[in-house]
C-alpha positions in Angstrom: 17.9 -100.2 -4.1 18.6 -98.5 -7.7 15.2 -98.9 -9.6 15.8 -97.9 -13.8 13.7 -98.2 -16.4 15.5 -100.9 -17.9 13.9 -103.6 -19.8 14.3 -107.2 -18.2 15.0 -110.3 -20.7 12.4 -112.5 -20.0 13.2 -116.2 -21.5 15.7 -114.6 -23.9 12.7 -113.0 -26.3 13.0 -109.3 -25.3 16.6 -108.1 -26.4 17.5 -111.0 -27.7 18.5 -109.1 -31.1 20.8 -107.2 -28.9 24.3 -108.9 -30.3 27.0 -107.9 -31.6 24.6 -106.9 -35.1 22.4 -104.4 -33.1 25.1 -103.0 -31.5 27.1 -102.5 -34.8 24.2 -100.5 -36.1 23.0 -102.9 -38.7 19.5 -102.5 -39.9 16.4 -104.7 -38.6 14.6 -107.1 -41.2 11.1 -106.2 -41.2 8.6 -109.2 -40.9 7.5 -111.1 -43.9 4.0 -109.8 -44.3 1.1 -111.9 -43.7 -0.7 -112.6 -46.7 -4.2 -110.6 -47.2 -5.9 -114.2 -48.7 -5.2 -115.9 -45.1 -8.1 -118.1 -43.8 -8.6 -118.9 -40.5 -11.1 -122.3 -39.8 -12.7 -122.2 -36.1 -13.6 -125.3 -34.7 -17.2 -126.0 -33.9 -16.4 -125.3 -29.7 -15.0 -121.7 -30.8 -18.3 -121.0 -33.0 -20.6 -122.4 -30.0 -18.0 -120.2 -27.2 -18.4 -117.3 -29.5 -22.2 -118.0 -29.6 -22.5 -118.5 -25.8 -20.5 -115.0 -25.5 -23.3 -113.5 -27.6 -26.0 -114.7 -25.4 -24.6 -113.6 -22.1 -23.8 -110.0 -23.8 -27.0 -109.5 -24.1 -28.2 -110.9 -20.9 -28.7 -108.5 -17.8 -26.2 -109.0 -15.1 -28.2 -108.7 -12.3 -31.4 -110.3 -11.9 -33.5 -107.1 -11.1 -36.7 -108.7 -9.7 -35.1 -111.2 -7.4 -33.1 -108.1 -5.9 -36.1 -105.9 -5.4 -37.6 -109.5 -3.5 -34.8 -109.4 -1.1 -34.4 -105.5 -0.5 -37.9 -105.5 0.7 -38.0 -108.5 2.8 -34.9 -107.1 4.5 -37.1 -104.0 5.1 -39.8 -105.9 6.7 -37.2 -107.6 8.7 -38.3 -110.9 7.1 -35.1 -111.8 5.4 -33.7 -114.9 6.9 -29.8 -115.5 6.8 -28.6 -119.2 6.8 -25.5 -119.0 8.1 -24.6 -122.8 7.5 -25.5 -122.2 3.8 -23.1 -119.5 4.2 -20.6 -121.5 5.2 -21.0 -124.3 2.9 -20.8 -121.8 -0.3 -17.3 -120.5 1.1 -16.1 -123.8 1.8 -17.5 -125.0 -1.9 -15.8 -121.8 -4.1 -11.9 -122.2 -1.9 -12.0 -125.4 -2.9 -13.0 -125.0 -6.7 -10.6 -122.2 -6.6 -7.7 -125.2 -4.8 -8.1 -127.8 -7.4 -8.2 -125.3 -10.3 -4.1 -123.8 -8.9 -3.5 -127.7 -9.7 
């Protein structure tokens, strides 16, 4: 198998200026530029998202004091695994993960 570093089409928008034109050597229009007085209105959904984002930012990934509960119960042997509850959690997130591929 030959592998170059050729750029694939993909739906006819890479290369698609590749016609007889661009091959002739004619020059490329540049883009109209996008005026500077553009405005941009976000819904109320993006402002609360954008708000939510904010929060979690800020907010610690891990909860530190629940970890520290569990690292030393494991050290006094004391931690108890549910293997059921395991289970059920696997079972719960393939199929979330199923119905969102549809």
């Amino acid at each position: 198998m030959k592998i170059d570093n050729s750029v694939k089409s993909v739906g006819g928008l890479a290369g698609a200026n590749r016609g007889g034109a661009a091959k002739a050597g004619a020059a490329r229009q540049p883009a109209a530029p996008e005026s500077a007085g553009s405005d941009v209105a976000l819904s109320p959904l993006s402002a609360r998202l954008q708000q939510i984002e904010g929060s979690l930012a800020s907010a610690p990934a891990v909860n530190s004091e629940r970890v520290a509960e569990i690292r030393q119960a494991i050290a006094q042997g004391s931690f108890k695994i549910d293997p059921s509850k395991i289970a059920d959690g696997l079972i719960d997130s393939v199929r979330l993960m199923l119905s969102a591929q549809k």
